[in-house]
Backbone bond lengths (Angstrom), bond angles and torsions (degrees), N, CA, C in turn:
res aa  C-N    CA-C-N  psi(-1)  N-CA   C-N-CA  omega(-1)  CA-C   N-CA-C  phi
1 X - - - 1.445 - - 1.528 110.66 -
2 X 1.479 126.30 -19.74 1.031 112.46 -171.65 1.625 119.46 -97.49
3 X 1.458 85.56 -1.57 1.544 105.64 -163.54 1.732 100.72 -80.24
4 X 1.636 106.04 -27.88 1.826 119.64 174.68 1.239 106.64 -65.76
5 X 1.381 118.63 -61.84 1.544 138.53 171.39 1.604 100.73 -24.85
6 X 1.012 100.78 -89.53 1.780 103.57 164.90 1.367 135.99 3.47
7 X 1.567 81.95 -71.35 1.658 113.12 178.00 1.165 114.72 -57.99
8 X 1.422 102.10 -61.00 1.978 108.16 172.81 1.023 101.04 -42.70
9 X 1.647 127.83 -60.92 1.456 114.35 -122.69 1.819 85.45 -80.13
10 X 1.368 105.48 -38.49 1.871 95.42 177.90 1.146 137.91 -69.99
11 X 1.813 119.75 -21.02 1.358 120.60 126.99 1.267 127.84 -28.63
12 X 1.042 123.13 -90.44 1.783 123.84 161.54 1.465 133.60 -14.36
13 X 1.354 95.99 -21.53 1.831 103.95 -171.49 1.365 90.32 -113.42
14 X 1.349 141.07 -7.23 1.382 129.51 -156.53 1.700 82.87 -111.67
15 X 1.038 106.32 -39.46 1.650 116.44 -168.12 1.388 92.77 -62.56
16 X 1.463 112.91 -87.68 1.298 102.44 166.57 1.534 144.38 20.26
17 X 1.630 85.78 -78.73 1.164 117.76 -173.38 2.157 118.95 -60.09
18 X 1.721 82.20 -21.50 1.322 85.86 177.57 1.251 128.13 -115.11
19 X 1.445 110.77 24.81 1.495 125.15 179.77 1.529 105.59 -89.42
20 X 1.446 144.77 -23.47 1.050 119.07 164.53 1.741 114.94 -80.12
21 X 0.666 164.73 -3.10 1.750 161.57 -28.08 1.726 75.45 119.32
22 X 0.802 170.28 -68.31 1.233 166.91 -63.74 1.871 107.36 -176.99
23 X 1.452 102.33 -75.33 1.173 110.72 153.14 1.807 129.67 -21.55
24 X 1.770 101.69 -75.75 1.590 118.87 151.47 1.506 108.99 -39.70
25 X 1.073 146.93 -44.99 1.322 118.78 -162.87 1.490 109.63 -84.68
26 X 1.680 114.03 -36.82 1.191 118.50 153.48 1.528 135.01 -22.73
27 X 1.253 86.28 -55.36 1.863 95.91 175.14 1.482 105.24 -74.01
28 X 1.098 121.68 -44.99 1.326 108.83 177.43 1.719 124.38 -56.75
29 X 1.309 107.47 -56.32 1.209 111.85 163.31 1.854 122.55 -33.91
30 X 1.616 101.55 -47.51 1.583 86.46 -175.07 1.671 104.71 -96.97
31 X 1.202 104.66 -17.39 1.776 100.19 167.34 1.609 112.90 -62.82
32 X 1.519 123.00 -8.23 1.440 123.16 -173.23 1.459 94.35 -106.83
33 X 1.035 145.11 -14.07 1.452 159.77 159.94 1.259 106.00 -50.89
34 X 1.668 110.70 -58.01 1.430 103.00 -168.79 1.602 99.23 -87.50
35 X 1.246 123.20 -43.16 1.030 89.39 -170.34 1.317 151.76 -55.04
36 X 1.503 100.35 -18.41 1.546 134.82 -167.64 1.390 95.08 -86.04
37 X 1.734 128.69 -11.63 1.366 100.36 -176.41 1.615 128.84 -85.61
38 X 0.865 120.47 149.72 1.513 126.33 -172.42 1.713 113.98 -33.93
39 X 1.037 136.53 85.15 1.631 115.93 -160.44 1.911 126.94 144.97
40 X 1.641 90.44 -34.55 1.113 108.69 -168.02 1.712 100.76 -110.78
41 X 1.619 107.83 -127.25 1.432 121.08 -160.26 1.437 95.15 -56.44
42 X 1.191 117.45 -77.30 1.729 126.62 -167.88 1.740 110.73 -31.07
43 X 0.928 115.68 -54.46 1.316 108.10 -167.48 1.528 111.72 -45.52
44 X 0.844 124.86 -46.43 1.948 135.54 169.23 1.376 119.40 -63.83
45 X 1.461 105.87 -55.14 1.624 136.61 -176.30 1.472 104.59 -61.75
46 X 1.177 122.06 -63.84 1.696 132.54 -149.54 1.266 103.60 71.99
47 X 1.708 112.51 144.38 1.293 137.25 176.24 1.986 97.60 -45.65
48 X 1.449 116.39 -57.64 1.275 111.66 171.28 1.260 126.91 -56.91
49 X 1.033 127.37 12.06 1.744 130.35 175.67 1.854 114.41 74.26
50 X 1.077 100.78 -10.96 1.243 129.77 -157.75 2.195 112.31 -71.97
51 X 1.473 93.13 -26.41 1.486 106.95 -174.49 1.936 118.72 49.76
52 X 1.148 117.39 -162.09 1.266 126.14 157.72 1.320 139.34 -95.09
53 X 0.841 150.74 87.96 1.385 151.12 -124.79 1.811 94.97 -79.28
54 X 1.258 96.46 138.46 1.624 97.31 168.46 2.057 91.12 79.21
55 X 0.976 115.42 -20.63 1.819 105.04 169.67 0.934 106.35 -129.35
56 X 1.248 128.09 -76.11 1.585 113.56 -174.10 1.700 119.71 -89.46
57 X 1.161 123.28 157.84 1.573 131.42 -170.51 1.849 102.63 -72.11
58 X 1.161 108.56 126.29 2.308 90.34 158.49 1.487 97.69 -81.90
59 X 1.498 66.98 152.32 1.650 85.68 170.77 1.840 111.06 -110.07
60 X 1.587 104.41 -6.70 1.550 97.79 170.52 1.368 117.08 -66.28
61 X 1.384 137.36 154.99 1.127 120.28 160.73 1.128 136.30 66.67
62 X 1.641 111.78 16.18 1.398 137.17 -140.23 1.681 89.28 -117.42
63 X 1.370 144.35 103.76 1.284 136.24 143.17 1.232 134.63 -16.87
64 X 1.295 115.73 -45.12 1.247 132.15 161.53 1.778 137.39 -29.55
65 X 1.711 71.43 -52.13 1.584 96.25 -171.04 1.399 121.30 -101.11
66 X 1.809 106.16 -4.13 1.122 115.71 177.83 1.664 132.27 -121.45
67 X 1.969 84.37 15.74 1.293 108.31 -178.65 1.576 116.02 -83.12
68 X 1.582 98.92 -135.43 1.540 113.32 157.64 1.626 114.30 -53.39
69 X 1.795 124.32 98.58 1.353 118.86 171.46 1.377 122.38 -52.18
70 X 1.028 122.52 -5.69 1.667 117.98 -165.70 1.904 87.03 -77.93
71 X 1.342 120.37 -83.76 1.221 99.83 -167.92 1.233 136.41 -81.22
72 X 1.252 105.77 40.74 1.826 128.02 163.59 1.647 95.18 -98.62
73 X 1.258 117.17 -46.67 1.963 117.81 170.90 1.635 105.29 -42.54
74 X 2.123 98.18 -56.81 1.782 74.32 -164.46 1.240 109.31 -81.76
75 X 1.451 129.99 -14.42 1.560 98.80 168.65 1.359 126.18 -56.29
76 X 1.263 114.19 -42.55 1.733 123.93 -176.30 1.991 95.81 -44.56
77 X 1.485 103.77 -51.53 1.101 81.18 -161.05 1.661 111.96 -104.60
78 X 1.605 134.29 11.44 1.099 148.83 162.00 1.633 123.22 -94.36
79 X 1.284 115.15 -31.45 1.127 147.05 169.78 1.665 108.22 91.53
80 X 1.225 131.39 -140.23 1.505 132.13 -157.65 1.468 112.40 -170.38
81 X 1.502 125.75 129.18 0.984 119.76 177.15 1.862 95.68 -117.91
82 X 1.249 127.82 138.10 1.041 129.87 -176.56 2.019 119.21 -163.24
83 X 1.318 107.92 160.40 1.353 124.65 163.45 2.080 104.93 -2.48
84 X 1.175 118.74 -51.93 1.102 119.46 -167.72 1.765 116.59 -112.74
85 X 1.075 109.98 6.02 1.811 125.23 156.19 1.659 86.45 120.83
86 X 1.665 121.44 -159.96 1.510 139.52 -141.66 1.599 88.46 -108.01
87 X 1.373 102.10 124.24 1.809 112.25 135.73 1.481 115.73 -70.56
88 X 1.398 122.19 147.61 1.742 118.05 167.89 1.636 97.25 -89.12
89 X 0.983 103.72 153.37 1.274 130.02 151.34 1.690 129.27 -53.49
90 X 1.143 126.41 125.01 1.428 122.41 175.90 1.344 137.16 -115.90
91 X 1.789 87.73 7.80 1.343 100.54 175.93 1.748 124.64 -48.63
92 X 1.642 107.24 -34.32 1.456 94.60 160.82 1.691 145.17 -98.39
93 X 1.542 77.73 7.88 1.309 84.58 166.22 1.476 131.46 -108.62
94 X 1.584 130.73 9.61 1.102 146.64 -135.45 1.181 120.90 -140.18
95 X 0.974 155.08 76.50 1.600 137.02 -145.76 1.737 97.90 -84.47
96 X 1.375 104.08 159.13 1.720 98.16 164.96 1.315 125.86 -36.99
97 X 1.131 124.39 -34.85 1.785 128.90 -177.40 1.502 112.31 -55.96
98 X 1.561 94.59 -69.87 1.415 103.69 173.75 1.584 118.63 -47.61
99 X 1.660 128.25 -55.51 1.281 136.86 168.80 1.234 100.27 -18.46
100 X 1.445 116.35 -70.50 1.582 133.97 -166.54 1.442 110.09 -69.33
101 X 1.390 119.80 -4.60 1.479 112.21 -174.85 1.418 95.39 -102.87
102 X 1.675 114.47 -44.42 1.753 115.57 -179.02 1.375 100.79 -67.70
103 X 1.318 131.76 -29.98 1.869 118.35 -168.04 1.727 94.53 -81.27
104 X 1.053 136.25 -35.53 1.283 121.84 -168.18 1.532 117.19 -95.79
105 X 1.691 106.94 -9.60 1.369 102.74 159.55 1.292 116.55 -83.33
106 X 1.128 134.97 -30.57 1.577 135.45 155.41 1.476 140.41 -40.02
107 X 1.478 101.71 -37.71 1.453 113.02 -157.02 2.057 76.61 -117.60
108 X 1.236 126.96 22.69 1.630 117.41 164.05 1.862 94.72 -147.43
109 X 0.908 114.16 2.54 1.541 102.75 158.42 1.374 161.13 -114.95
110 X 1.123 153.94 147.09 1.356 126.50 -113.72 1.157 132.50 76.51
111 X 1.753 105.09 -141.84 1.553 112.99 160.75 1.639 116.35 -93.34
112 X 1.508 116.42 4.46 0.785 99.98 156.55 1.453 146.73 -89.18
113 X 1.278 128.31 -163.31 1.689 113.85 -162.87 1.651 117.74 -159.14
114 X 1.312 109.56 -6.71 1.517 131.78 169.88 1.502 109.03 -44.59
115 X 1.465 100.78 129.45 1.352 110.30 167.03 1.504 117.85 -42.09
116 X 1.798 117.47 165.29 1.290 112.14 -171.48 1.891 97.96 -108.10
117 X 1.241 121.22 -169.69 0.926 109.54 -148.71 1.602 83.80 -143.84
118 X 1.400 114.99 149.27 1.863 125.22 166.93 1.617 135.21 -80.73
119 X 1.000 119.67 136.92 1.392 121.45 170.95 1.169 92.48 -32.75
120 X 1.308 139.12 -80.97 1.329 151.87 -153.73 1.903 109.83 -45.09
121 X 0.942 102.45 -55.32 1.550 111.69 166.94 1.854 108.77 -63.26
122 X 1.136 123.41 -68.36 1.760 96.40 159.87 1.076 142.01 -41.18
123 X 1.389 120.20 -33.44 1.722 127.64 146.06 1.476 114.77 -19.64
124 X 1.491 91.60 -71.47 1.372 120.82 -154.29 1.934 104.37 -55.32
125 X 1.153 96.11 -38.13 1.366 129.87 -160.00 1.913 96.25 -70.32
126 X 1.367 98.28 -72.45 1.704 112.51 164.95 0.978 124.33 -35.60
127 X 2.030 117.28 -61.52 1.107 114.04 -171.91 1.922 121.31 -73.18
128 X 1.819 107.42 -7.42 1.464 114.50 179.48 1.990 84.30 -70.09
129 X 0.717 134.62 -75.49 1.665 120.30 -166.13 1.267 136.95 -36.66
130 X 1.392 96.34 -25.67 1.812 97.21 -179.19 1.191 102.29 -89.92
């Protein structure tokens, strides 16, 4: 009996263990969904992360985006006025999930390699503005 006990309990911890790992790929997956859809990130960005040079910003290889996540969140969801004209804002269109699915497909795709980031931390992120 103790030898099951065991078993579970290291099943359980391994399992565990792989729900954020799991979680993260999730977000990535539907943060690469949106971005790619006709309307949204890509159109500015390019599918290659790469943007237009002289109009839109890359986001490959971009410091920015592969730094501190918090203010890669509030642009996503405040938007950006900068050097190359306005990001919109998506704070109303976006719920935390999604936020967390587009910031962590960004800041891990390509050449880049940055950890992904939580619903919970876009919350966090949102609710500092209001």
């Amino acid at each position: 009996m103790d030898i099951r006990l065991s078993f579970l309990s290291i099943v359980l911890i391994l399992g565990l263990g792989l729900q954020p790992a799991l979680a993260q790929d999730d977000l990535f997956q539907k943060g690469k969904a949106f971005f790619e859809t006709e309307g949204n990130c890509v159109d500015c960005h390019r599918l290659n992360g790469r943007g237009l040079p002289g109009t839109y910003p890359a986001l490959d290889s971009d410091p920015f985006v592969v730094g501190d996540p918090k203010p890669v969140i509030a642009t996503v969801l405040n938007g950006r006025k900068g050097q190359l004209g306005e990001m919109p804002g998506w704070k109303d269109k976006l719920d935390d999930t999604q936020v967390a699915a587009v910031v962590t497909y960004i800041r891990h795709a390509w050449s880049n390699k940055a950890p992904g980031v939580t619903p919970a931390l876009a919350a966090e992120i949102r609710n500092k503005a209001k």
